[in-house]
MDTraj code that builds the backbone (N, CA, C; nanometers):
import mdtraj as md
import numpy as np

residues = "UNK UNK UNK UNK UNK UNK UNK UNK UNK UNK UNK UNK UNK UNK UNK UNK UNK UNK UNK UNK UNK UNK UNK UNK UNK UNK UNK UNK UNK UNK UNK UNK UNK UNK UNK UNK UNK UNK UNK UNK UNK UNK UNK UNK UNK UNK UNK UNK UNK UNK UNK UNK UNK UNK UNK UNK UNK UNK UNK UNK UNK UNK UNK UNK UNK UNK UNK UNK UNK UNK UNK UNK UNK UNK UNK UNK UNK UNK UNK UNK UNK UNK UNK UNK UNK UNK UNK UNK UNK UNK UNK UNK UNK UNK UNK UNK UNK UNK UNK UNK UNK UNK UNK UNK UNK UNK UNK UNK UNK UNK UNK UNK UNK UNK UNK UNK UNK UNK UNK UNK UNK UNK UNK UNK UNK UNK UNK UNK UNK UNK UNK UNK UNK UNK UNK UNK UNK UNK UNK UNK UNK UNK UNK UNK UNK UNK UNK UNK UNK UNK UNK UNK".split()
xyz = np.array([
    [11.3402, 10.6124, 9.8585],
    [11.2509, 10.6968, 9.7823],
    [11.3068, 10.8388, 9.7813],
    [11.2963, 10.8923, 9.6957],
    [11.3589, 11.0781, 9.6468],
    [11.2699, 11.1320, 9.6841],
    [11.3232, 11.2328, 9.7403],
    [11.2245, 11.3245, 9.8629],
    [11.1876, 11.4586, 9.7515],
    [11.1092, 11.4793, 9.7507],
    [11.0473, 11.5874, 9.6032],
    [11.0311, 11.7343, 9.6903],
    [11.0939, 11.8240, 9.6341],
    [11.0690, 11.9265, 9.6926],
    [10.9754, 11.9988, 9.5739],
    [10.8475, 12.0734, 9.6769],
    [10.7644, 12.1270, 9.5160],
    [10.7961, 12.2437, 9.4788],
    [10.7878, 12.3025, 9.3847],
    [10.8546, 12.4346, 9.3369],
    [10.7468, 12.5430, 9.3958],
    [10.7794, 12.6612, 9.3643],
    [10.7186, 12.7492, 9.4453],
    [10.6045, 12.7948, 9.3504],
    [10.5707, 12.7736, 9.2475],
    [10.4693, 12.7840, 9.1757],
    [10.3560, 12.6766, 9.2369],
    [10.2116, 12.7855, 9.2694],
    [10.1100, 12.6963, 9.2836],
    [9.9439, 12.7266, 9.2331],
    [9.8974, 12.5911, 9.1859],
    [9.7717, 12.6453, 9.1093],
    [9.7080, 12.6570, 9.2432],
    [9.5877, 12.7673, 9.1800],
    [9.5052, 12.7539, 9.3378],
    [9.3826, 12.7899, 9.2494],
    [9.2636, 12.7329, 9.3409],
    [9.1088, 12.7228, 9.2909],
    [9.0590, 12.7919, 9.4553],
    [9.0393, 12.9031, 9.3824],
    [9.0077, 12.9706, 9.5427],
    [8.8800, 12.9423, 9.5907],
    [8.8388, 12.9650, 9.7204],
    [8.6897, 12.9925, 9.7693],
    [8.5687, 13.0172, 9.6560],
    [8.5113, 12.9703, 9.6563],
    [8.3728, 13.0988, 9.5741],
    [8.4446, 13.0381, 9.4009],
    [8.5384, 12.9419, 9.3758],
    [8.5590, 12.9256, 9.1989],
    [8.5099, 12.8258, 9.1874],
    [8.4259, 12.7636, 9.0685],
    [8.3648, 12.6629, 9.0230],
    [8.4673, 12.6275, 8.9146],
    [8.5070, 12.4909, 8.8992],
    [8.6095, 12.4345, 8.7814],
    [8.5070, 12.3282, 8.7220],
    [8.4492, 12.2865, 8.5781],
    [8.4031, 12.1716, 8.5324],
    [8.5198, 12.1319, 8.4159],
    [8.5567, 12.0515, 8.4376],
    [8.6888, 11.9438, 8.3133],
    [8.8272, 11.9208, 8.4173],
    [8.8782, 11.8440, 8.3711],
    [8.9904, 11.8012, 8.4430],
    [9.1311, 11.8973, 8.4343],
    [9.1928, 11.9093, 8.5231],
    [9.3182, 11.9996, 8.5614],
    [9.4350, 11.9113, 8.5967],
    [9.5147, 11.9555, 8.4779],
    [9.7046, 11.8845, 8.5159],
    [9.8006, 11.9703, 8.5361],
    [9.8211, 12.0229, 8.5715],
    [9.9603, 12.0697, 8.6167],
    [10.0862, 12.0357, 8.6622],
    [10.1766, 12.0882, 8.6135],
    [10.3307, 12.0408, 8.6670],
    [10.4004, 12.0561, 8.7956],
    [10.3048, 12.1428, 8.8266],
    [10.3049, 12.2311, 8.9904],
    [10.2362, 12.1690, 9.0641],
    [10.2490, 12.2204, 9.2148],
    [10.1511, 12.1366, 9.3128],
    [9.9848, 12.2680, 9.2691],
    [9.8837, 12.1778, 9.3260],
    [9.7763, 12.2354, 9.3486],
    [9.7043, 12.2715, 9.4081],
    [9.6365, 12.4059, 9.5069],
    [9.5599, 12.3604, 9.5586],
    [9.4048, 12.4372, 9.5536],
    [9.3195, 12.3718, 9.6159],
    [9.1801, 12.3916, 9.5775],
    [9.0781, 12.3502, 9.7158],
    [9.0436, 12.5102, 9.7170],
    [8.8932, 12.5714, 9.8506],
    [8.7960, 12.6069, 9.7562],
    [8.7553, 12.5912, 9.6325],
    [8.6847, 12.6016, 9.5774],
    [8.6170, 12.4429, 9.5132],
    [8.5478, 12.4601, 9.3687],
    [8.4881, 12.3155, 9.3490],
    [8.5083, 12.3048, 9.2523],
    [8.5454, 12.1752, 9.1971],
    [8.6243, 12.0645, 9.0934],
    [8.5323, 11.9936, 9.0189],
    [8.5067, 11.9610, 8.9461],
    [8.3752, 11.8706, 8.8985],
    [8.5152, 11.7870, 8.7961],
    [8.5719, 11.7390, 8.7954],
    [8.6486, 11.6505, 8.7235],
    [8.7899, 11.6192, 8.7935],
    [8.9064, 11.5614, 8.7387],
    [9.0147, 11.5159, 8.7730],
    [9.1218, 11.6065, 8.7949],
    [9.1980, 11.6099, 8.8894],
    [9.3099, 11.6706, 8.9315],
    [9.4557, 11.5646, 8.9334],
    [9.5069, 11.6292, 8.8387],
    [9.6460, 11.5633, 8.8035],
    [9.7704, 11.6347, 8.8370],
    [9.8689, 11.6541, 8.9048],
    [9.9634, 11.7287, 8.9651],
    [10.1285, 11.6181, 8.9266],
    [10.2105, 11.6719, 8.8730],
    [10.3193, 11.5990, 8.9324],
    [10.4216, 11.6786, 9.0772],
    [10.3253, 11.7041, 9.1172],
    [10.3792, 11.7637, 9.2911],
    [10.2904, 11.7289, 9.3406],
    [10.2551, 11.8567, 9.4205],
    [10.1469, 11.7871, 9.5620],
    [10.0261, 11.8799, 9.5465],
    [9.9167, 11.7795, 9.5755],
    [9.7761, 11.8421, 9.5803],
    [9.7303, 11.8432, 9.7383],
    [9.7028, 11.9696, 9.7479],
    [9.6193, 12.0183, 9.9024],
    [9.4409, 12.0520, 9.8734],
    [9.4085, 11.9823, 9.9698],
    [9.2481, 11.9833, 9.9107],
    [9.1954, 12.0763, 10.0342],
    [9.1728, 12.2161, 10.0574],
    [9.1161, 12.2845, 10.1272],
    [8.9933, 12.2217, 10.1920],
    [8.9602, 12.2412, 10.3567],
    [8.8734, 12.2126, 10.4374],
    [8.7147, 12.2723, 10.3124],
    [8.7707, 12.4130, 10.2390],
    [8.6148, 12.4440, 10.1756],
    [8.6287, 12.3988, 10.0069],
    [8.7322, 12.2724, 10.0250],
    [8.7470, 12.2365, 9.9088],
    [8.6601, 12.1240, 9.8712],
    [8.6214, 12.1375, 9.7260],
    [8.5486, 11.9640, 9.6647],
    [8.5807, 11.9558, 9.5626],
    [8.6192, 11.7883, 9.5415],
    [8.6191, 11.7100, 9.4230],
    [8.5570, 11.6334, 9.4135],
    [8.5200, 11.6389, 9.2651],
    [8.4161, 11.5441, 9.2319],
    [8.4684, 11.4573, 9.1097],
    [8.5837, 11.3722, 9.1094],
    [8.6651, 11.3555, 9.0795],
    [8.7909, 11.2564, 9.0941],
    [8.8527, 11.2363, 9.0071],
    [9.0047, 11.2061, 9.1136],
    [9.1159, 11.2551, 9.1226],
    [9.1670, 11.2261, 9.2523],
    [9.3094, 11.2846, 9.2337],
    [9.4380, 11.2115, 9.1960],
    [9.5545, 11.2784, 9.1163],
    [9.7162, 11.2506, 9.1308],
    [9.7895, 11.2594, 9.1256],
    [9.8870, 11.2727, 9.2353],
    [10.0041, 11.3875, 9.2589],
    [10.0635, 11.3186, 9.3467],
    [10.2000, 11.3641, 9.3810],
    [10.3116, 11.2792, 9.4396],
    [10.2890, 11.3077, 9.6144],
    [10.2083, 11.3612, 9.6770],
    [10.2104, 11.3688, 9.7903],
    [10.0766, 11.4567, 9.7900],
    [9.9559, 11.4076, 9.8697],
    [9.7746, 11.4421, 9.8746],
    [9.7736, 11.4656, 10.0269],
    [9.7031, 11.6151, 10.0199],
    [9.6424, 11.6578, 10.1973],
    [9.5112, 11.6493, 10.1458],
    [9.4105, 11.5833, 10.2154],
    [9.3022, 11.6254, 10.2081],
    [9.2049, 11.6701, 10.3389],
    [9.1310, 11.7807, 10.2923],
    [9.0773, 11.8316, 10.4417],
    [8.9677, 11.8494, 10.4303],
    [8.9371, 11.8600, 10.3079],
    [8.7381, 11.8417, 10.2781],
    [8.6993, 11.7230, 10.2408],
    [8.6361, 11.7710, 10.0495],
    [8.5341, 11.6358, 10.0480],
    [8.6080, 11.5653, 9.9211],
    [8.6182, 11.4947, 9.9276],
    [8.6450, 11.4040, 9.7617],
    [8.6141, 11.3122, 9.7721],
    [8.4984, 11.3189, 9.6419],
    [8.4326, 11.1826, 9.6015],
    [8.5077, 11.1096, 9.4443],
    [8.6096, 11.0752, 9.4894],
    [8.6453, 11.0219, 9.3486],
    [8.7387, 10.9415, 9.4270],
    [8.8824, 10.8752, 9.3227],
    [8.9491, 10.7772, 9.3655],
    [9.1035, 10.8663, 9.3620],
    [9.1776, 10.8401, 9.5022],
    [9.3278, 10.9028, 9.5322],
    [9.4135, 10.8529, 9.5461],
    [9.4818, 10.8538, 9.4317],
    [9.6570, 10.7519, 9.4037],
    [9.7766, 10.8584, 9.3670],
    [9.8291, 10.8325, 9.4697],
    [9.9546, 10.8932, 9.4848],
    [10.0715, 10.8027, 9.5226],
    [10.2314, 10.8219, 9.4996],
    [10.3541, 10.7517, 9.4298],
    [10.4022, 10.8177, 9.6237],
    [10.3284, 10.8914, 9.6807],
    [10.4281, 10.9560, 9.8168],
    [10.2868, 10.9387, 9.9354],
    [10.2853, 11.0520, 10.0218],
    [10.2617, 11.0210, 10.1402],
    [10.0707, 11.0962, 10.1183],
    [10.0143, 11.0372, 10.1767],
    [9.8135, 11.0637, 10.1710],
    [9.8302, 11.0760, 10.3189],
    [9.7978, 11.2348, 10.3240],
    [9.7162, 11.2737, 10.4871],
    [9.6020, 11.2847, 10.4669],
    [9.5429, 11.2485, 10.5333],
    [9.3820, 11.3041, 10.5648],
    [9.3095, 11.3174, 10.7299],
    [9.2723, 11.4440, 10.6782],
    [9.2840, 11.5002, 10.7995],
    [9.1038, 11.4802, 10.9270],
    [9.0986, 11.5322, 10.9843],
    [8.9714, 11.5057, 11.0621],
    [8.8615, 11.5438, 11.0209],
    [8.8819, 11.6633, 10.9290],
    [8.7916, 11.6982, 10.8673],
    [8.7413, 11.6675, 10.7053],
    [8.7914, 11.5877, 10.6833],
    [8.7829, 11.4981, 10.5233],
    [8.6348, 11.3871, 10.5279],
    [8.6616, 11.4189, 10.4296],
    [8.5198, 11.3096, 10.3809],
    [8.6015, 11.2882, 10.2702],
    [8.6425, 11.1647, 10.2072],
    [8.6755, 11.1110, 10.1059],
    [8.5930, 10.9520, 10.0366],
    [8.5252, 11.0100, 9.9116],
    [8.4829, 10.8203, 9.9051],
    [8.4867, 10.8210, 9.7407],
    [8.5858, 10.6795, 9.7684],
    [8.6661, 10.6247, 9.6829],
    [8.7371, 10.5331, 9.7011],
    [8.8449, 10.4761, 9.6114],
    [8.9536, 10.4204, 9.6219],
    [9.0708, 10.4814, 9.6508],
    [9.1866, 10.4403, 9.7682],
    [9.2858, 10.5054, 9.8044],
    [9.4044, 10.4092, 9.7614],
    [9.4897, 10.4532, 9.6728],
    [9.6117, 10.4115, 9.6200],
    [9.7353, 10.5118, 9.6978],
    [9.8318, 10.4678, 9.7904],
    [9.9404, 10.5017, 9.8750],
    [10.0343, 10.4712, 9.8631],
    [10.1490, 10.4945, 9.9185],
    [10.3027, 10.4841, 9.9374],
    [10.2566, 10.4678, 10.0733],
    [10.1965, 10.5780, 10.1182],
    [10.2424, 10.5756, 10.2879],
    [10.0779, 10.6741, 10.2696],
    [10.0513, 10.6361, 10.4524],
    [9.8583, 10.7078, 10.4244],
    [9.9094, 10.8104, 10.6206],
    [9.8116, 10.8727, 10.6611],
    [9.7922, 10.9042, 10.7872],
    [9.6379, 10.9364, 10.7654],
    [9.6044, 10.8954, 10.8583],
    [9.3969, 10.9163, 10.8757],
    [9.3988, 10.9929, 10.9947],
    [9.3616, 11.1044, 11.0185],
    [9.3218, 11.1780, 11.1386],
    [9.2012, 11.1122, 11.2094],
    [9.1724, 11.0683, 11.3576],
    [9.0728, 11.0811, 11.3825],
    [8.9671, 11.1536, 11.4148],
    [8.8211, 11.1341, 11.3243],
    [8.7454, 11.2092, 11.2888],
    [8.6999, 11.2153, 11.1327],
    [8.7738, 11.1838, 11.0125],
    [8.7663, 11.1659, 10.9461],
    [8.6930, 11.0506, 10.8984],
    [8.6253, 11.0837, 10.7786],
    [8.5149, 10.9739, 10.6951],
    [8.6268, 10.9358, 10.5706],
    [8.6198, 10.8155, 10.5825],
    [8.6719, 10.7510, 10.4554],
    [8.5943, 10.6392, 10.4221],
    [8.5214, 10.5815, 10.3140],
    [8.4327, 10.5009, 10.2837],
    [8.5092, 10.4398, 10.1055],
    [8.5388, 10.3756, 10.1530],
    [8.6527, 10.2534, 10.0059],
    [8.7569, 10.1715, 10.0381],
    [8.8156, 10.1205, 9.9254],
    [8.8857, 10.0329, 9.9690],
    [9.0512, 10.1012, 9.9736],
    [9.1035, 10.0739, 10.0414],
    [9.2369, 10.1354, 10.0897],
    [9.3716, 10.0533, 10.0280],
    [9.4444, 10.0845, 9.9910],
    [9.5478, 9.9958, 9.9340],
    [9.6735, 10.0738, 9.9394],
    [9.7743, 10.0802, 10.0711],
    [9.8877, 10.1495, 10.1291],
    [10.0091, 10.0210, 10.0998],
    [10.1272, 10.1081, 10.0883],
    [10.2623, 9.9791, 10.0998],
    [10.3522, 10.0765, 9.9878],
    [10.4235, 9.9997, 10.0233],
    [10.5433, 10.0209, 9.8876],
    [10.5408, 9.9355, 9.7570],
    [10.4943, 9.8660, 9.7656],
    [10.4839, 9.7426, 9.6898],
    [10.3277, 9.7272, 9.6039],
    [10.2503, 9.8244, 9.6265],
    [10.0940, 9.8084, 9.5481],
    [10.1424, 9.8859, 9.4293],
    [10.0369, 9.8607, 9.3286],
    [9.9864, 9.8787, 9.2171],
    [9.9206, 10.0321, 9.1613],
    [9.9632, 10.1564, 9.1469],
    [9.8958, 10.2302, 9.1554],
    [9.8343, 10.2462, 8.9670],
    [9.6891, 10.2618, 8.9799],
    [9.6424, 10.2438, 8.8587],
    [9.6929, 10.3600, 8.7690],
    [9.6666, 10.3748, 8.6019],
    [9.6769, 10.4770, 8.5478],
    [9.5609, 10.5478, 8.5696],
    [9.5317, 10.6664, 8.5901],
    [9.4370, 10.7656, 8.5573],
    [9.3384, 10.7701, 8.4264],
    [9.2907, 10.7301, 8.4276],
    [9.1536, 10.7143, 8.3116],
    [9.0898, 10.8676, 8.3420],
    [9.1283, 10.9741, 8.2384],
    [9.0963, 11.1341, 8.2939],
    [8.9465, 11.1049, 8.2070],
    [8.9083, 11.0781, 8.1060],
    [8.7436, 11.0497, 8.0165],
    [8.6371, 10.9687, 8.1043],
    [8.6852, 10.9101, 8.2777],
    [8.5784, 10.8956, 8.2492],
    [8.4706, 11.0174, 8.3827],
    [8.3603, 10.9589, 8.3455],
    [8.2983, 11.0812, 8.4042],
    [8.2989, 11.1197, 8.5649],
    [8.2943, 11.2334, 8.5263],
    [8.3117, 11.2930, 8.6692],
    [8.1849, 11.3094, 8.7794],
    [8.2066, 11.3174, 8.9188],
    [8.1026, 11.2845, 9.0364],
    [8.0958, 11.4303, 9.0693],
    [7.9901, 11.4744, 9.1773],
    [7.9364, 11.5525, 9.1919],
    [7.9620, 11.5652, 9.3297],
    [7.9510, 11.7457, 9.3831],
    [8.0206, 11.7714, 9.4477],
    [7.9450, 11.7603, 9.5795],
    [7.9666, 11.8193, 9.7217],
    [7.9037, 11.7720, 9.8360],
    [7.8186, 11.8722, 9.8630],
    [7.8254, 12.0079, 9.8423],
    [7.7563, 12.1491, 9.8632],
    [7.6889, 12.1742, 9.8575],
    [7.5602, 12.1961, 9.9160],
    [7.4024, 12.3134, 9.8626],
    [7.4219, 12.3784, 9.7881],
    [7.5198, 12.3803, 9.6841],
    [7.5034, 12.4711, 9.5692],
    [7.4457, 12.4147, 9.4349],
    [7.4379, 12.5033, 9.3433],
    [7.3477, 12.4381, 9.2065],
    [7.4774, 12.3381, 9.2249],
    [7.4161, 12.2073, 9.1580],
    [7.5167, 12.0941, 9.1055],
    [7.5563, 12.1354, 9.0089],
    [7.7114, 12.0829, 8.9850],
    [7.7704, 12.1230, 8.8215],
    [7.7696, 12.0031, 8.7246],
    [7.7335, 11.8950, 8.8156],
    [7.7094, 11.7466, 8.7450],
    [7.5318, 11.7415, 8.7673],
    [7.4623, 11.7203, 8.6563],
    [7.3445, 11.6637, 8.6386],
    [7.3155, 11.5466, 8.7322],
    [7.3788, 11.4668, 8.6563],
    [7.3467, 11.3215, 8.7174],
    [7.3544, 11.2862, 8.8322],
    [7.2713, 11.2614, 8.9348],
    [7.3172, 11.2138, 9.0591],
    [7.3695, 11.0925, 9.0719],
    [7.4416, 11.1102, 9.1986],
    [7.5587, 10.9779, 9.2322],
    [7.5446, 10.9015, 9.3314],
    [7.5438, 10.7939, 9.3609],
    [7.5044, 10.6985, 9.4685],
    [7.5535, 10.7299, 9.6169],
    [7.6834, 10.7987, 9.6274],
    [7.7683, 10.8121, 9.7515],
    [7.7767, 10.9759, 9.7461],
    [7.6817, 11.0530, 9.7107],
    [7.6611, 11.2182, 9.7322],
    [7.6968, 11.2615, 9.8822],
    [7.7080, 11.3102, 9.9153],
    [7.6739, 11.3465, 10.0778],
    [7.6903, 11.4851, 10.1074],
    [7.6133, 11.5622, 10.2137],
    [7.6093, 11.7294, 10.2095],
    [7.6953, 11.7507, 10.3515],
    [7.7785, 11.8411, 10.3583],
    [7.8389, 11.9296, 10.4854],
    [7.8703, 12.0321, 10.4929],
    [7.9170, 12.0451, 10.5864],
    [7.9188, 12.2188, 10.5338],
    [8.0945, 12.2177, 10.6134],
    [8.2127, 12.2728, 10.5863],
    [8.3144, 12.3411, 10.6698],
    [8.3753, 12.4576, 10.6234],
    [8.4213, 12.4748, 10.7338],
    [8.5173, 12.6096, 10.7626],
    [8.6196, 12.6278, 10.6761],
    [8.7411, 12.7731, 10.7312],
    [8.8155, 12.8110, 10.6564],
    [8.9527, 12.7521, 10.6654],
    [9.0564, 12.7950, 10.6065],
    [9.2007, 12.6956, 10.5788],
    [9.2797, 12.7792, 10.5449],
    [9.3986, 12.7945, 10.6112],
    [9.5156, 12.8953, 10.5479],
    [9.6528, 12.7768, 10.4416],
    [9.7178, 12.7987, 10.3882],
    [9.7973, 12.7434, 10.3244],
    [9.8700, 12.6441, 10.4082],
])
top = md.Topology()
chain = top.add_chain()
for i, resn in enumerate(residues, 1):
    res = top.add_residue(resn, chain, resSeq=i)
    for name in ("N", "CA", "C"):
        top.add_atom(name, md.element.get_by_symbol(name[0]), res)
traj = md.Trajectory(xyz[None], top)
C-alpha cells in the first residue's frame, strides 16, 4: 500500500462553527466544530474531541475523538480514540479502538473488504450537543456528551 503524505493545506471547522451540507475537499480536514452532513477528503480527516458529525465520513486515513453518528470508510488506517462515540458503519484497511471508546455498528476491517461508494444525497443525522439542532428530525441513535479541548 502507498504511504500518502497529506499536503500542508488544511480545512478546519473550528470550535463555536456550525456547517449544514456536505464538504469535499482535496486536502485533509479537520473539524471541533459541527457538521450536519458528509465529509469527503482525499487525505485525512481528524475529528476533534469538540468535534460532531452528523454524517459520514471519507478520506484516506480517519482520527476520530468525538462524536460521529454516520457511517466511516476509509482506503487507510481508522483510529479511534477513548474519547469517541461513533455510531455507524465502519469500512477499514486497518482500525485501532482506544479503550474507552463507544462504537455501536457493524465493523468491517481487512484488506480485502468492500468499501461502499458514498451516497452524499442522502440525509444527514443530527448532532450530539445541547445546542439548537441543525437537523429537525430526530434520529433513533442521538446521544448527548459533553468533551474537552484538542490541539492539532
Amino acid at each position: 500500500m502507498a504511504i500518502i503524505t497529506p499536503s500542508t493545506h488544511i480545512t478546519q471547522i473550528k470550535q463555536g462553527s456550525i456547517i449544514t451540507g456536505n464538504l469535499k475537499s482535496s486536502q485533509s480536514i479537520r473539524v471541533d466544530g459541527i457538521v450536519t452532513g458528509d465529509l469527503l477528503s482525499d487525505e485525512k480527516i481528524i475529528i476533534g474531541m469538540n468535534g460532531e458529525i452528523g454524517g459520514n465520513l471519507r478520506g484516506i486515513d480517519i482520527t476520530i475523538e468525538g462524536y460521529v453518528n454516520g457511517d466511516v470508510m476509509t482506503k487507510g488506517f481508522l483510529h479511534i480514540t477513548k474519547t469517541a462515540k461513533v455510531y455507524g458503519k465502519i469500512y477499514a484497511i486497518e482500525i485501532s479502538i482506544e479503550k474507552g471508546a463507544e462504537l455501536n455498528g457493524k465493523v468491517n476491517v481487512g484488506k480485502d473488504i468492500e468499501i461502499p461508494e458514498l451516497n452524499t444525497s442522502s440525509p444527514s443525522r443530527s448532532s450530539s450537543q445541547e445546542k439548537p439542532k441543525v437537523v429537525p428530525a430526530p434520529l433513533q441513535d442521538e446521544k448527548s456528551d459533553n468533551y474537552g479541548s484538542v490541539a492539532w
